[in-house]
N, C-alpha and C positions, 0 to 999 in steps of 0.2 A: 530360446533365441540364441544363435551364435552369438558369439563375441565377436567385438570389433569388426564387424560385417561393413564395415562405412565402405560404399562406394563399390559393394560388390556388383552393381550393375551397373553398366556405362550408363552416363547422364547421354539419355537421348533428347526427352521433352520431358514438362515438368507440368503438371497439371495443378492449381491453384482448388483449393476446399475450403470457404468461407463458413466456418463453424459459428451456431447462433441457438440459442434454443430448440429453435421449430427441428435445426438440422444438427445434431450431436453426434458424437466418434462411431454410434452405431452405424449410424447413417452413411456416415464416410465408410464404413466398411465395406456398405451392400454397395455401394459402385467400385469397388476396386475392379473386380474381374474384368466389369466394361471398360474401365479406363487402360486396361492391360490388354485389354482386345484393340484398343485403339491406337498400340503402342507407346502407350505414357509411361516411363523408367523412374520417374522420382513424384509421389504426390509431395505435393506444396501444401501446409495445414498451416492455417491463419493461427494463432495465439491461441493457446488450448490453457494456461493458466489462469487460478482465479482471479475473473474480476467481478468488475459490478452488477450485482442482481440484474439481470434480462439484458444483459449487455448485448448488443445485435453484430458486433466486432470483434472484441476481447483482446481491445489495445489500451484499455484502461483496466488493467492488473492491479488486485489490492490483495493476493496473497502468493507468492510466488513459487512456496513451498510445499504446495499442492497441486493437484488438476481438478480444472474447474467442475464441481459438483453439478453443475444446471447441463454440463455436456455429456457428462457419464462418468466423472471422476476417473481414479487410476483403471480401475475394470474397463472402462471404456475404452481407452488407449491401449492398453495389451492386447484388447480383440482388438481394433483395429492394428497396431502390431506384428501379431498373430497372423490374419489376412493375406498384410503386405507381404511376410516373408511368403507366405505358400504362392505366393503370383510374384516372386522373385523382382517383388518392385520396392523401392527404396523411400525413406521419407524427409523430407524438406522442413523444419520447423521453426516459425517467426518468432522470434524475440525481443522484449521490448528491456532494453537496458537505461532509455534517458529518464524515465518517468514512471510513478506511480498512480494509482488513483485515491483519494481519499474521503470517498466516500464515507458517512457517518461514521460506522463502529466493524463496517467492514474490511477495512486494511487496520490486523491487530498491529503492524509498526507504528504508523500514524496514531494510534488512538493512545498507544502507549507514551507518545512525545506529548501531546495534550495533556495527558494525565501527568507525568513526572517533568515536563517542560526540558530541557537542558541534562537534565538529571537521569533523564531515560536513555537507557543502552540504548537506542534506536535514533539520538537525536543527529549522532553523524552522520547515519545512512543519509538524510535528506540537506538538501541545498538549504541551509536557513539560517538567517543572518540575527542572531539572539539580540543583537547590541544596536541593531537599526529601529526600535522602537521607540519613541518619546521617553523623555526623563522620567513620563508619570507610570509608564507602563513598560519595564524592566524584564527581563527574559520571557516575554511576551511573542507569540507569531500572533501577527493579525489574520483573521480570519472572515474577507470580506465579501459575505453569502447574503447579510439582514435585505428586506425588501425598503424599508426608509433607514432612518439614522436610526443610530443606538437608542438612545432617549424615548424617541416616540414609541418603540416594538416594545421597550419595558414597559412604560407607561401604559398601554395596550394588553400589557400580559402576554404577550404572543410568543414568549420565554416562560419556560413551565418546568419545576424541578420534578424528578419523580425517582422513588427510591422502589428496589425489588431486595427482601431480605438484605438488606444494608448497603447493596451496591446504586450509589447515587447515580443518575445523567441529567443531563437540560437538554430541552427539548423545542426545538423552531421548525412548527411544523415536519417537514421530510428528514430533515436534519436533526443530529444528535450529538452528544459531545460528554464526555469523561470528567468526573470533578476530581481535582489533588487531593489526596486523603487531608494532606496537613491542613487545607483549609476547611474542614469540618469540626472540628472542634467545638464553634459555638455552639451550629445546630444539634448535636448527638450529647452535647452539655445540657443543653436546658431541655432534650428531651429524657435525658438520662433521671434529671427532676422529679421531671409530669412522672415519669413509669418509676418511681422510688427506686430505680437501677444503682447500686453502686460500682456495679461490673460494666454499664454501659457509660459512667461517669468516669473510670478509669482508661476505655478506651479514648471518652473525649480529651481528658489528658495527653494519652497516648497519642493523639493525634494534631496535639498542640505542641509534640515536642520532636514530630518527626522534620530533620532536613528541610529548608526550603529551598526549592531547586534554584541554582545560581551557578552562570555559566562558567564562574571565575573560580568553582571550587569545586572539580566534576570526581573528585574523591571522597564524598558524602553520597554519593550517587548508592556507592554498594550496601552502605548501612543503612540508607533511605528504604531500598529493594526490601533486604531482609525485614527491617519493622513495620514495612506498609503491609508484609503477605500477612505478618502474625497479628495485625491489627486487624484486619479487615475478614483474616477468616474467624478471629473470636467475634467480631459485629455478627457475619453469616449465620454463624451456630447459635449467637443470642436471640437473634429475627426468629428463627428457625423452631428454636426451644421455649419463647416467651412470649405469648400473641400481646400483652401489655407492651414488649420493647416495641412490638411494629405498630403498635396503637398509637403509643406517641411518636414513634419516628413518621409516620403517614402525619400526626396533629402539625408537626413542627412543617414537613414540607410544605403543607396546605398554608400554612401560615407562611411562609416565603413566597409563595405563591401569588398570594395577594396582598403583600406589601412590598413593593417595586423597590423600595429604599433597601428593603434586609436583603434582596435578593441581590441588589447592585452589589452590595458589600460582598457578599458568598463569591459572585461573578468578578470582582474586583482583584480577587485573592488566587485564578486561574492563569493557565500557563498560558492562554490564547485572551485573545481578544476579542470580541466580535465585531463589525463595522457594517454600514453601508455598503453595499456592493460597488457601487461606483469606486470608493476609496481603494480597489486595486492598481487604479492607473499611478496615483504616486504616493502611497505607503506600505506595498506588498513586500513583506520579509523573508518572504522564499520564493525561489526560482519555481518558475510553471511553464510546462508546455506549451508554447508561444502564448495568447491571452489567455487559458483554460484555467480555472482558478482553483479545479476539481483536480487538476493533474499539476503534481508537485517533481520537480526534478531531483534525480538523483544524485549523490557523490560518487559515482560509476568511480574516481581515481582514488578512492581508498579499497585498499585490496578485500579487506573486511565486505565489503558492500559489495562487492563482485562478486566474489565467492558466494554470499547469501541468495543474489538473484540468481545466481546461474547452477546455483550446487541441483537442481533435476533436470534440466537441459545436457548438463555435461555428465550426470552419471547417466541417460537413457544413449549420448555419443559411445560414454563407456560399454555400454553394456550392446551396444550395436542396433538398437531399433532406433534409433536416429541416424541419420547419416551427412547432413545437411545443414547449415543455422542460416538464414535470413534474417540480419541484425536490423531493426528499423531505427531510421533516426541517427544513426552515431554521429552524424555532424552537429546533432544539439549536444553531445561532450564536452565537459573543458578539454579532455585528452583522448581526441579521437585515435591517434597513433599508440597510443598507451595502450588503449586499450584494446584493439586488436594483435597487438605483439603478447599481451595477458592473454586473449582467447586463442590464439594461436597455439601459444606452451600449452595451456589447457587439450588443446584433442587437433593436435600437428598432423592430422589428416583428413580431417574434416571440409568439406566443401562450404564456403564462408561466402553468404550473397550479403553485401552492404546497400541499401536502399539509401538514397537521397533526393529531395525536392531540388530543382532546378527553374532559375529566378524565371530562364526563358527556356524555349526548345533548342535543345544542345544536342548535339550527335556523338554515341560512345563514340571516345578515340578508338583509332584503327585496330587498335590490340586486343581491347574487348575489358581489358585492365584498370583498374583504378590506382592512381600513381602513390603506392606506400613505400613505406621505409627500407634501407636494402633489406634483400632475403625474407622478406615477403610479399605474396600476392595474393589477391582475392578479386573473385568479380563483382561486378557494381551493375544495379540494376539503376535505371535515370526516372524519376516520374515527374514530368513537366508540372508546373504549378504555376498557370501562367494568370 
C-alpha cells in the first residue's frame, strides 16, 4: 500500500457495504470492480471492528483493537485493501466512538471493570458513576439484565457458579460475569480443607488479602493487578497438576450452587450488582446508549480513551488504505467539539463525515457544512428520526 494515499481519488459517489456474517470483507471485495464500473470513488464500509457474536450491524463493538473475526479478521481487510487500490477507488470507514457493547465476556474492557470494580485500569474508559449506588452496595455498577427481582432468580437457582481450572464465572442463563479474586477466599478456604491442599489454602489467604477495590484509593489498583495475576496463575497450574484441587473446587461450587444464602454472600462481595430489568429507569450508574442497557457510553474526553478506540482506524488513515472516517453518533459526546479538534490533529487530511439524528426533517444548510469551531470543517450527513 502507499502511504498517506487519503484522498487520491476525487470523492465522486460513495457507495455504502453493510457488512454481516452472511456478507464479510471477502465479499465486499468481489464487488469492487462493478462498483468501479459504475463509477463509485469512495466505498462506504459499515463498522468492520469486533463486536457481538452474529451482530447483523457491527455498531455494537466490544473489542476495538482488533477486526472482527466473524468478517475475515485483519486478512480480510488487506484483500479488500488490496482490491480497492488496484481499481484506484478509495475507502470510507464508520466509526463508533459514544459507546461500547458489553456483552458477557466478550468486551475484555468491561469484563475487567466487573472483575476489579473501580480498581481496573479500564474503569475510566467507561461513563460510570461508582458513588451512585445505595449505602448497602458501595462501588457497585448495577447491572439490570435478571427476568424478575433479585430474590426470586436466586431462590430459583437461575444464578449458577462454575469454575474452569480455577478461573470462577456466574452464570444467568445467556449472560455471564467475572468473580473479584479477593472475594474467594472462603470458597478456595474450605475447599483447600476437603483436598488437604496447604498450597490451595495459602492462595485462599492470598486472596483474603488482596486490595478491595475502592474508588477513593485507585493507588492499590497496581498492587491489586500484580498479586491477582500471581494468585490466580498458581490456582491454574494447581487445577491443572492436582485432579483432588479440582475435585473439591467442582464439590465447593456445587455447594453454592444449591444454597442461595452462600451464594448471596459470594455475589454480595462483587463489583456489580445484579437487578430486575425494569430497575434501569431510575438506578442505572452508567450512561447507555439512549435506553440500551447492553451499550454502555464512553468517556470519549479522556484522551487515554481516545487514543485506545481509535489507535487502528488511525494507523490504517496512516498507512493510507483508509481515506475517510464516518463518526456515528458524536452528538451523544459530553465534548463533541473536543473531540473532533483531537480527530482532526490525529489525520489533518482525512475526509470526516459526522452523522446525526434529527428530532424532525431538516434540510442541510446551504453550504453542505456542519457549523464547528474556527479552522475547522467537516461534512455532516442528517438522518431524519422522525
Amino acid at each position: 500500500m502507499n502511504d498517506m494515499k487519503n484522498m487520491s481519488t476525487e470523492l465522486i459517489a460513495t457507495y455504502r457495504l453493510q457488512l454481516r456474517p452472511q456478507f464479510r470483507l471477502k465479499h465486499a471485495a468481489r464487488v469492487v470492480p462493478y462498483l468501479a464500473r459504475l463509477g463509485i470513488s469512495h466505498v462506504y464500509l459499515s463498522p468492520c471492528l469486533q463486536s457481538v457474536r452474529g451482530s447483523e450491524h457491527g455498531y455494537d463493538v466490544t473489542d476495538p483493537t482488533r477486526v472482527d473475526v466473524e468478517l475475515g479478521g485483519e486478512a480480510g481487510r488487506l484483500h479488500l485493501c488490496s482490491v480497492l487500490e488496484k481499481w484506484n477507488m478509495n475507502l470510507v470507514l464508520d466509526i463508533i466512538p459514544e459507546h461500547m457493547a458489553i456483552a458477557g465476556d466478550q468486551n475484555p474492557w468491561w469484563w475487567d471493570v466487573l472483575k476489579n470494580g473501580p480498581s481496573s485500569r479500564f474503569a475510566r474508559f467507561f461513563d460510570v458513576d461508582w458513588m451512585a449506588s445505595e449505602e448497602r452496595w458501595p462501588n457497585k455498577v448495577m447491572l439490570p439484565l435478571l427476568g424478575d427481582h433479585y430474590g426470586r432468580i436466586l431462590e430459583a437457582k437461575e444464578l449458577q457458579l462454575e469454575q474452569r481450572n480455577g478461573m470462577f464465572t456466574l452464570h444467568y442463563h445467556e449472560h455471564s460475569f467475572p468473580l473479584d479474586p479477593s472475594s474467594l477466599g472462603a470458597l478456595l478456604g474450605a475447599a483447600g480443607k476437603q483436598a488437604g491442599s496447604e498450597l490451595l489454602e495459602f492462595i485462599a489467604e492470598s486472596c483474603n488479602r488482596l486490595p478491595r477495590p475502592d474508588v477513593r484509593n485507585p493507588g492499590l489498583a497496581q498492587r491489586r493487578y500484580r498479586d491477582e495475576q500471581v494468585i490466580m496463575q498458581l490456582l491454574t497450574r494447581l487445577c491443572i497438576e492436582d485432579i483432588d484441587t479440582t475435585a473439591a473446587l467442582d464439590a465447593e461450587v456445587t455447594r453454592y450452587n444449591t444454597d442461595p444464602d452462600l451464594l448471596d454472600g459470594l455475589l454480595d462481595r462483587q463489583n456489580y450488582r445484579l437487578a430486575f430489568w425494569r430497575a434501569a429507569r431510575h438506578d442505572l450508574g452508567y450512561r447507555r446508549f439512549f435506553d440500551i442497557n447492553e451499550l454502555a457510553g464512553l468517556r470519549m474526553e479522556d484522551e487515554e480513551v481516545f487514543q485506545a478506540v481509535h489507535t487502528l482506524p488511525l494507523t490504517w488513515v496512516k498507512q493510507g488504505t483508509v481515506q475517510g472516517l464516518r463518526i456515528d453518533h458524536p452528538d451523544g459526546l459530553r465534548d463533541p467539539g473536543q473531540y473532533f479538534h483531537r480527530l482532526r490533529q490525529s489525520c489533518p487530511d482525512t475526509w470526516i463525515v459526522a452523522e446525526k439524528f434529527s428530532g424532525e426533517a431538516k434540510a442541510c444548510p446551504p453550504t453542505g457544512r456542519l457549523m464547528a469551531p474556527p479552522g475547522m470543517t467537516f461534512s455532516i450527513w442528517l438522518a431524519d428520526c422522525l
